[in-house]
C-alpha positions in Angstrom: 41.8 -0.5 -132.4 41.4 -3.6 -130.7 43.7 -2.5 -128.0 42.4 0.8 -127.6 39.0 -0.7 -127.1 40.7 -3.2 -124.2 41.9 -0.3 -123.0 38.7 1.6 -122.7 36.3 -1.0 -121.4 38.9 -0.9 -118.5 37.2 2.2 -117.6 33.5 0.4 -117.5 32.2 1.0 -114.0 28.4 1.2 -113.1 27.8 3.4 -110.4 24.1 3.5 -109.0 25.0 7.3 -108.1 22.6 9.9 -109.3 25.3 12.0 -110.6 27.9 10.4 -113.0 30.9 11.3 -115.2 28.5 12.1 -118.4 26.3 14.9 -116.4 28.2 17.7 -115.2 26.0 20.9 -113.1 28.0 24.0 -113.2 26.4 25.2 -110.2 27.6 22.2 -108.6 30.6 21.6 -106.3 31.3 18.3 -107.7 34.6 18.4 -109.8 35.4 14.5 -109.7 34.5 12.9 -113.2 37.1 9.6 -112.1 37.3 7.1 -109.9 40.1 5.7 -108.0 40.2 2.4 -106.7 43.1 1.5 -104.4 45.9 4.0 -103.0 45.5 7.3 -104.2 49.4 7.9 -106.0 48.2 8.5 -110.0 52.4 7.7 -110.8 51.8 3.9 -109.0 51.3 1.4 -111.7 48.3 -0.4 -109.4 45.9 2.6 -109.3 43.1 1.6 -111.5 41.1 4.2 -112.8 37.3 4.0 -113.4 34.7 5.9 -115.2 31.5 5.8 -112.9 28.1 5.7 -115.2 25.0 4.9 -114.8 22.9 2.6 -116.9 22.2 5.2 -119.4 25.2 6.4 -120.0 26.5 2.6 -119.7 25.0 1.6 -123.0 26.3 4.2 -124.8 29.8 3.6 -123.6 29.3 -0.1 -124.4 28.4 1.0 -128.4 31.3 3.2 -128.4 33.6 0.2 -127.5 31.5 -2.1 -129.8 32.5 0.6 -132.7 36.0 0.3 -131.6 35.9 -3.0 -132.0 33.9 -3.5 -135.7 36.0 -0.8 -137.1 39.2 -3.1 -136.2 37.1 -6.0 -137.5 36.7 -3.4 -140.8 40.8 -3.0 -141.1 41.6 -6.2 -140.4 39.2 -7.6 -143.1 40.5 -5.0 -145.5 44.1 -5.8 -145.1 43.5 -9.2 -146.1 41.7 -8.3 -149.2 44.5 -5.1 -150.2 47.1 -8.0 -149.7 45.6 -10.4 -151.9 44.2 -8.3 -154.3 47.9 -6.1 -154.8 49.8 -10.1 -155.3 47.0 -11.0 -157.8 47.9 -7.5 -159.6 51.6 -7.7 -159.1 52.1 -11.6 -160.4 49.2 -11.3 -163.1 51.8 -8.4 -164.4 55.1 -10.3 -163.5 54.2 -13.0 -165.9 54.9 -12.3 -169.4 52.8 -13.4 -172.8 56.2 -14.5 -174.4 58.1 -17.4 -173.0 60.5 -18.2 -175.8 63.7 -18.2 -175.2 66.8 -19.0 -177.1 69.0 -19.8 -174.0 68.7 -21.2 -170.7 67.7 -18.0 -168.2 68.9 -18.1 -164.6 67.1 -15.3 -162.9 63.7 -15.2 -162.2 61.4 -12.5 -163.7 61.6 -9.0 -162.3 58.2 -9.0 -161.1 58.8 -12.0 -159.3 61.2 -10.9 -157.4 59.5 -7.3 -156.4 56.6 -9.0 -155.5 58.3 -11.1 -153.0 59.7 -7.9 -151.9 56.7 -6.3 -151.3 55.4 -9.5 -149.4 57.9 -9.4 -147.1 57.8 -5.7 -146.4 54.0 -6.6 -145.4 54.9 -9.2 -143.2 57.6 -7.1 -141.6 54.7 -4.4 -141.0 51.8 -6.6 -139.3 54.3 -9.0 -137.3 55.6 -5.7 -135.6 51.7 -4.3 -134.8 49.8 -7.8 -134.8 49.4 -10.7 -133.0 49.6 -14.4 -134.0 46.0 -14.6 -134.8 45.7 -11.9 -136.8 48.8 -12.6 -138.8 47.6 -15.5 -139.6 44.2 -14.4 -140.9 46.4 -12.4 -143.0 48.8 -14.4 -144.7 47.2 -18.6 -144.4 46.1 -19.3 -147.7 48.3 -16.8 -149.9 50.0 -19.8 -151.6 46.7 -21.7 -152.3 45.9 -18.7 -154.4 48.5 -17.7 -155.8 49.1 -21.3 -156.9 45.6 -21.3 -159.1 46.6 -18.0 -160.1 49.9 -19.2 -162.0 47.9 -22.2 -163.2 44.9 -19.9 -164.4 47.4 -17.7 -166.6 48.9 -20.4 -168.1 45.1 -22.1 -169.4 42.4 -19.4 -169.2 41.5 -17.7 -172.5 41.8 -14.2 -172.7 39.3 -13.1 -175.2 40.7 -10.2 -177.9 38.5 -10.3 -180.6 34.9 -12.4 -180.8 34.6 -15.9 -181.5 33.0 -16.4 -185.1 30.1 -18.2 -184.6 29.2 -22.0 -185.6 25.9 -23.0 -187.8 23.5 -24.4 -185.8 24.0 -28.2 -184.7 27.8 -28.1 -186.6 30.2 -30.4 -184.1 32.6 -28.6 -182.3 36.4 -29.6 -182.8 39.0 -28.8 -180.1 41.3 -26.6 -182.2 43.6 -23.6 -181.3 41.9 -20.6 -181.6 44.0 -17.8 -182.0 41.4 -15.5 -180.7 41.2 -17.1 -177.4 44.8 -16.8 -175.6 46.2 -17.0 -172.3 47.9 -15.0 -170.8 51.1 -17.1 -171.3 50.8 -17.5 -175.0 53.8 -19.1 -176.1 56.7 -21.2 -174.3 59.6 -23.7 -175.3 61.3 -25.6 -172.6 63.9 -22.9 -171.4 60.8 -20.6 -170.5 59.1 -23.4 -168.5 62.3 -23.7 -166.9 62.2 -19.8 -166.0 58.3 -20.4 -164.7 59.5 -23.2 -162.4 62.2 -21.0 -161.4 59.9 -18.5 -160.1 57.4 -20.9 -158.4 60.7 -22.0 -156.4 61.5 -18.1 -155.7 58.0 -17.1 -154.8 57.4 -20.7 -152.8 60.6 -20.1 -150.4 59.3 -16.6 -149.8 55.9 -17.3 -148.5 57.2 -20.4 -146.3 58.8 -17.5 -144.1 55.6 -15.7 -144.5 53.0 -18.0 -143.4 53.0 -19.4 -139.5 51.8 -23.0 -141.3 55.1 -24.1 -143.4 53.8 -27.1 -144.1 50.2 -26.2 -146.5 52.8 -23.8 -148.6 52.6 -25.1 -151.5 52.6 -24.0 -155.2 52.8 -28.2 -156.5 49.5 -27.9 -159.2 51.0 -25.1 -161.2 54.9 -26.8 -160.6 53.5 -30.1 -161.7 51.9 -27.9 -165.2 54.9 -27.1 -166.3 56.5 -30.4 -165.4 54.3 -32.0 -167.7 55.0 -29.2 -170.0 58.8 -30.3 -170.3 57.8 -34.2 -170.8 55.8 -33.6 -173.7 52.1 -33.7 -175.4 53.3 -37.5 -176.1 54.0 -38.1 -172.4 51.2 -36.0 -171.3 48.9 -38.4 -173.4 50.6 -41.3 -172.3 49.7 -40.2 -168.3 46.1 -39.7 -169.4 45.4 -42.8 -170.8 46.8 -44.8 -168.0 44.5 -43.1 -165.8 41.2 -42.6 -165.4 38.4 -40.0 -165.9 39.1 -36.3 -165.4 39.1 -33.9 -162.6 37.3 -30.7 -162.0 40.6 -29.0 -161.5 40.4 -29.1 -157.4 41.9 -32.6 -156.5 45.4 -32.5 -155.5 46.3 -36.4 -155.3 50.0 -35.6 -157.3 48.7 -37.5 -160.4 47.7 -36.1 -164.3 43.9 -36.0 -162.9 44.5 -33.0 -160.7 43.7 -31.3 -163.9 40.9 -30.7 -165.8 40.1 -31.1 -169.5 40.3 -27.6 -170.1 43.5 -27.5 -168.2 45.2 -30.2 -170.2 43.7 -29.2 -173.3 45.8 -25.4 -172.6 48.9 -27.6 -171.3 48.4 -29.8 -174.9 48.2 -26.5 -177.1 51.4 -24.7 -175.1 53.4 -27.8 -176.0 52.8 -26.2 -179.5 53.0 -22.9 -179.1 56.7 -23.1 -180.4 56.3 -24.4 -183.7 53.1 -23.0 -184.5 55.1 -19.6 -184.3 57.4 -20.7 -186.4 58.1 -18.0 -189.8 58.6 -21.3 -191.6 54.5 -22.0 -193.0 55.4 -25.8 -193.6 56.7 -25.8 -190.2 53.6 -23.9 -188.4 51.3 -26.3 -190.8 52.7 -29.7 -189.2 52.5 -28.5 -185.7 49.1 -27.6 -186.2 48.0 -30.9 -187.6 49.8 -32.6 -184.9 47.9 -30.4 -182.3 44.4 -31.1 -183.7 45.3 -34.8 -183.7 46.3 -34.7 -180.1 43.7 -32.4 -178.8 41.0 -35.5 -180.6 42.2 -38.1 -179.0 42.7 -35.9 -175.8 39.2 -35.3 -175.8 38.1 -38.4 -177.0 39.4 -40.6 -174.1 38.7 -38.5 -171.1 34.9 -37.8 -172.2 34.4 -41.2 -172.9 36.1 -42.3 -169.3 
């Protein structure tokens, strides 16, 4: 569209004749609705054509090319929210509830690997019809969310049934609460090995896809399950050396580019193992172990 209205206002000539290419007399012996500027050969490439107007009829040609141009606008707004909105859909799907595994898993998820497909298909698509700026409009930034969307799946609470309610005033203990799950539920060390395995997979992919190699980067939700595989010891450890919490948006490499909520998820995955366990004494410890990390998790960041 936006060539076509280029193409058009190419044709934008104001004429101070009485008679112009929108008014046409029947009775009249004018046939000529165009204008030709320079020699008059229609097959040489230096003719220029022209479309003599008026000012009347000039500002109605001017809104058609100002259409032209906010319905380009329109598409080109739209393709940047269908792409986003179909990798949201495709990696919230790719990422399964159950990351148990009994052996080490080499390949990445299926739905990893169709999404990049269908990233790269996209790519293919507007590189062929866009140009540079567009593109970028396009793709910049796909990492930046799709790097708080692996992190949001693996700490916000999915609610399946309603929370039962606490008495008045009663203190509120950071406990797991089986009715409030993410959407990755459960993992031992083989499945965060899997999830780092498809943030490498996805991360290659959309260095070739966006122009700016250099702000790809999935690291927050990397670093998650990095401190995932150290431990809820080693996680505690990293907390205490440092200092207060985050909000969640600082990205300085350290244990602080989390939140408390975002630990607090990271603490209770560490668990998510034995607290399945069919063995009740089992499930019992790792629960008591949890609550007693989750205090002290709690206790030294809101008091930092």
């Amino acid at each position: 569209m936006e060539w076509l209205a280029t193409k058009v206002n190419q044709l934008r000539h104001l004429t101070t004749n009485e008679i112009d290419s929108s008014r046409y007399d029947g009775r009249s012996k004018q046939r000529r609705r165009w204008t030709l500027f320079g020699p008059a050969k229609p097959h040489e490439e230096e003719t220029k054509i022209y479309l003599p107007m008026n000012q009347e009829t000039l500002v109605a040609f001017d809104g058609v090319i100002t259409s032209y141009q906010n319905l380009a606008l329109t598409v080109l707004l739209t393709l940047n929210m269908e792409i986003r909105c179909q990798a949201i859909y495709s990696l919230t799907n790719s990422v399964r509830s159950n990351y148990l595994f009994a052996d080490p898993v080499n390949d990445p998820d299926p739905g990893i690997l169709t999404l990049n497909a269908d990233l790269v298909t996209f790519d293919e698509d507007i590189t062929t019809y866009l140009r540079d700026q567009e593109h970028n409009f396009l793709t910049v930034g796909l990492s930046h969310l799709l790097d708080a969307l692996l992190l949001s799946l693996a700490t916000s609470t999915m609610n399946t049934t309603s929370p039962t309610p606490q008495p008045h005033g009663s203190p509120t203990h950071a406990t797991a609460n089986p009715a409030n799950k993410p959407r990755i539920a459960s993992m031992n060390n083989h499945g965060a090995d899997r999830m780092q395995l498809n943030i490498l997979v996805l991360q290659q992919n959309l260095k070739n896809i966006e122009h700016e190699p250099p702000s790809v980067s999935l690291n927050r939700s990397a670093r998650f399950f990095d401190l995932f595989l150290e431990g809820p010891d080693a996680i505690l450890a990293k907390v205490k050396e440092g200092g207060g919490p985050s909000h969640g948006n600082e990205d300085d490499g350290t244990i602080f580019d989390f939140s408390y909520d975002e630990l607090k998820a990271l603490v209770e995955l560490c668990y998510s193992e034995p607290l399945a366990s069919e063995r009740r004494d089992v499930a019992m410890q790792a629960k008591r172990q949890l609550n007693d990390r989750l205090l002290v998790l709690s206790e030294h960041l809101w008091q930092s």
